[in-house]
Structures are given as structure tokens and as C-alpha cells.
C-alpha positions in Angstrom: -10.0 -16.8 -13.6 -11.0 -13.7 -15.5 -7.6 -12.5 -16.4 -7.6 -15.7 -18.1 -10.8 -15.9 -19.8 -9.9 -12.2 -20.7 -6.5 -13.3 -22.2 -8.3 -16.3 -24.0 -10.8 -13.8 -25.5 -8.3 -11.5 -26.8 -5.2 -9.1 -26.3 -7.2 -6.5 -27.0 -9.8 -6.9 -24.6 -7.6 -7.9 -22.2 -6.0 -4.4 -22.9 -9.1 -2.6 -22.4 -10.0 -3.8 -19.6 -7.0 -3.1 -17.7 -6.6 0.2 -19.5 -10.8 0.8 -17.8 -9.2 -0.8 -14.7 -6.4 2.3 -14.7 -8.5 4.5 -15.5 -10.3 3.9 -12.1 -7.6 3.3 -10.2 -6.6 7.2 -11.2 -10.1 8.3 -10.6 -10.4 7.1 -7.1 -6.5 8.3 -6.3 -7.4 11.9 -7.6 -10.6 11.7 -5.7 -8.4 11.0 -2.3 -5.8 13.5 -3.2 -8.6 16.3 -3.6 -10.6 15.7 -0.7 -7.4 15.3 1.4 -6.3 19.0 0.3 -10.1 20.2 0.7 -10.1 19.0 4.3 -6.2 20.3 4.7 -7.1 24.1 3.3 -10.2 24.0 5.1 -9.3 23.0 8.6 -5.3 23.5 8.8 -2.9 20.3 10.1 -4.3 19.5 13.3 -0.9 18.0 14.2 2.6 17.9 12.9 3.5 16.0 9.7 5.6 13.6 11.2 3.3 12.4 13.7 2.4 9.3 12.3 5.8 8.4 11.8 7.3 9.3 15.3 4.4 8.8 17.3 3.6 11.2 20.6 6.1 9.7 22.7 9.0 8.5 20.2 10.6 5.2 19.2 10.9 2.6 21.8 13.3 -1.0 20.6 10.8 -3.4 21.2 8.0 -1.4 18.4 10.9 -1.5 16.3 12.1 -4.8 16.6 8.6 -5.9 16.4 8.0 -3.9 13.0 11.2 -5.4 11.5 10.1 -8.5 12.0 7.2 -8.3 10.4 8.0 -6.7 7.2 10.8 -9.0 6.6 8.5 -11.7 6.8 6.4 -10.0 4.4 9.1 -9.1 2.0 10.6 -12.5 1.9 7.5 -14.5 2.5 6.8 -17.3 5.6 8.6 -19.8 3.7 11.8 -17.7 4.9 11.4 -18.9 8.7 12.6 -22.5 7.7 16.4 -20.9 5.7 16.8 -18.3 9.1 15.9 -21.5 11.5 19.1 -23.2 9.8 21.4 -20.4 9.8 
């Protein structure tokens, strides 16, 4: 609804609002990006950098499977469940 309104009022507004909107966007990222190497410098990695990735134990085929699942239904949408039922 305001995209529209924005678009009916003019390119230009339109423009400078999303140009505002980036300009946040930026803000906010740098923001995240600082504190994160504040908090890094300041109290040294706590754990290895692939910990989030590999977990403490590993990979296990169910988590996987699981995971795969799930983001092809959200890549491809839930309307996607109906084509892989038929083939």
C-alpha cells in the first residue's frame, strides 16, 4: 500500500524514499559489523569458526535430510508439494 501511494505520488519520492530506506539498511549493517569486531578484538573467538556450521558432534542424515527438505520447499514454494506428489 505505501509503495503504491509512493509510486502514485511520484518517481521521485518513491526514489527518495528507498534511497532513505538504503541508507538505513547500511547504517544498521555497519553498526552489526562494528560491534561484532568490538566484541571479537575484545574477547577473542570463544569457539572455532566453523562451529555453527558443523555443530559439536558433526553431521548426522536425518538433520540433513530434514534441512533439505525444508529449504527446497522454501526455494520452490508449498505449491511445489502437489508437482513432486505426481512425479
Amino acid at each position: 500500500l505505501i509503495t503504491t501511494l509512493l509510486n502514485l505520488w511520484g518517481v521521485r519520492a518513491a526514489a527518495r524514499v528507498g534511497f532513505a530506506v538504503l541508507a538505513m539498511e547500511i547504517v544498521v549493517l555497519l553498526v552489526f559489523v562494528v560491534s561484532a569486531v568490538v566484541v571479537l578484538v575484545r574477547d577473542g573467538a570463544q569457539r572455532g569458526w566453523l562451529t555453527p556450521l558443523t555443530g559439536d558432534t558433526g553431521f548426522s542424515m536425518a538433520a540433513v535430510l530434514g534441512a533439505v527438505s525444508i529449504a527446497v520447499l522454501s526455494y520452490l514454494g508449498f505449491d511445489a508439494i502437489a508437482s513432486f506428489a505426481e512425479e
